[in-house]
N, C-alpha and C positions, 0 to 999 in steps of 0.2 A: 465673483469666484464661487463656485459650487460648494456645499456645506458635505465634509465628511467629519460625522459624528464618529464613526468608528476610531478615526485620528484623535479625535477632538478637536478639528480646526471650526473656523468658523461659527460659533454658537449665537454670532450677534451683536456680541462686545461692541458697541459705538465707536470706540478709542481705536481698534482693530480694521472693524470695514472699512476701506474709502479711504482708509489713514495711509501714508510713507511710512514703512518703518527703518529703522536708520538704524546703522549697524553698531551704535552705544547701545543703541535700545537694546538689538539680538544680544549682544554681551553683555550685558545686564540680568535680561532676560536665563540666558546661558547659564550663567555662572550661578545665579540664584533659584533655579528650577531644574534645569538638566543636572550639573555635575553631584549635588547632593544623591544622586540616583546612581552613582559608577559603583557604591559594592554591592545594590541589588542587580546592577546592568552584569555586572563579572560573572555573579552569582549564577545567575539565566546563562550566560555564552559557558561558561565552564560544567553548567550540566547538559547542555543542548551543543555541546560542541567538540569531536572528539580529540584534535587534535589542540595541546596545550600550547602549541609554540604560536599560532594562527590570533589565537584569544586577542591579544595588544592590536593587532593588524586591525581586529574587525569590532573592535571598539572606536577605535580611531575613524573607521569607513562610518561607524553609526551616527556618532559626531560630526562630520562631514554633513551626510544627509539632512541632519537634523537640521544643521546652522542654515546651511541650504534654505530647508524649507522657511523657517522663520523667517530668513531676508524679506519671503514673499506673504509669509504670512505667521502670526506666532499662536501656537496650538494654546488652547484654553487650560488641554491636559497635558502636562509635559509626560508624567509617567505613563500615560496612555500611548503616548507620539510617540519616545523613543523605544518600548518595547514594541510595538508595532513597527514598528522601523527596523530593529533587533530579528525579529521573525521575518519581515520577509526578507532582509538580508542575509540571514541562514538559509532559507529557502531557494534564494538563488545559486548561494553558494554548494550548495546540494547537489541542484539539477548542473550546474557545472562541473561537478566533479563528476557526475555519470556520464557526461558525454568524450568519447572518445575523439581526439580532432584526426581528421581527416588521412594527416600525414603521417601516424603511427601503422596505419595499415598500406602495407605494400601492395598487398593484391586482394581486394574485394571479393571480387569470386570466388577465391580459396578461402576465405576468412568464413565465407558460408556455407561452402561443400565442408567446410570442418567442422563448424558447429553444426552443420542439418546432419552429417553422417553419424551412427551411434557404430561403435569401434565393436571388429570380432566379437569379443565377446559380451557383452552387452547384446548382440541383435543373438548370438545362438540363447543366454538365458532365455531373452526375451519370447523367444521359439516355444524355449521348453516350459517356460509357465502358461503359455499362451494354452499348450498341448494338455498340458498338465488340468489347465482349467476346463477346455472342453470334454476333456474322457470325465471330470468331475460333474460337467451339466449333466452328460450323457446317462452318468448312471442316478440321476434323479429321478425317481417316481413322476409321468407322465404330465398332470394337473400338477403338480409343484413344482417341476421345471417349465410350464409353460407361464404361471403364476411371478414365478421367480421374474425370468426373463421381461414380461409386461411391465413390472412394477423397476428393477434396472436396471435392464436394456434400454426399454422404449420410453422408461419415466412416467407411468399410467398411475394414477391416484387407486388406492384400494379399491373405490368407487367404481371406478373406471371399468376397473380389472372384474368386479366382482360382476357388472353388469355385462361384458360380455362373455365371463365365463357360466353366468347364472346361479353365481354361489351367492354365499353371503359375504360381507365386510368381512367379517370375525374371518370366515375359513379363509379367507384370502391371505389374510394377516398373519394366520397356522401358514399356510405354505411358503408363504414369501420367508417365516423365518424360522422353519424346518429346510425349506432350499438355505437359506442362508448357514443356519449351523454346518449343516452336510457338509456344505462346501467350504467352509470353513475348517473342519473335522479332516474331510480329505485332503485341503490343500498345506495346512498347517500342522496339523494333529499325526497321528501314526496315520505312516504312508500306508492302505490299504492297496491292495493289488488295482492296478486305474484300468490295465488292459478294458476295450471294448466286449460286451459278453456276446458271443456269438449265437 
């Protein structure tokens, strides 16, 4: 059998390899290594677990597991095994409860035209900040809105920027966050008149 250290199985033990273990032994075992560990095991499930009624259920599944594996083989670390046993039995329990089964949803199609659509209003804000923020480029100083835009629009390192605008780092750095106050200023601050200058 393959050694998981992370468990604690298998370290080597002679008495362990190769051996039958025999189900006196696991309760033995059980009762003298695992159950000494149930108000740190509580402890863990009731800060890692939000619903209090569950807590009993998924101590009991822990124990299961546990006995389980011992039949086949008995961990060297109990407190190592059954909190590891503990985690990823919350973890399933997780990714289970985010999944939606199948037969809750009546119609797929709709269930995505609903969530992909953003409702009246929501798409007119979205318009109007949109507007809001281009007449804000618009009235930036030339090299500042084109600085601006390089660095996050297109994601260009000051470096980048500075070498094909032919400045320096520094002044890059001036525009990128004299565009950024501006527009900040404009979009946030007192609304200045945004009209296009003619």
């Amino acid at each position: 059998m393959p050694e998981n250290t992370e468990l604690g199985l298998g370290d080597g033990d002679p008495r362990i390899q190769g051996a039958v273990i025999t189900a006196p032994e696991v309760d033995a075992w059980f009762e003298r290594e695992v159950l000494p560990l149930e108000a740190a095991l509580m402890q863990f499930l009731q800060h890692n677990w939000r619903n209090e009624s569950d807590i009993a259920d998924i101590r009991q599944d822990i124990y299961v597991r546990v006995y389980k594996a011992a039949l086949r083989e008995i961990p060297t670390s109990a407190k190592s095994f059954v909190f590891a046993s503990a985690r990823n039995l919350l973890i399933n329990k997780m990714r289970d409860a985010q999944v939606v089964p199948f037969e809750v949803v009546a119609d797929v199609e709709a269930l995505g035209t609903a969530i992909d659509e953003p409702s009246p209003d929501s798409a007119i804000i979205a318009r109007e900040e949109l507007k809001r923020l281009q007449l804000a480029l618009d009235r930036l100083p030339p090299r500042c809105r084109e600085a601006f835009v390089m660095r996050q629009v297109d994601g260009l390192s000051h470096r980048e920027i500075a070498i094909r605008m032919g400045l320096t780092e520094r002044t890059v750095r001036y525009h990128v966050k004299e565009g950024l106050r501006i527009l900040a200023n404009a979009l946030y601050g007192e609304q200045p008149d945004m009209r296009r200058p003619s």
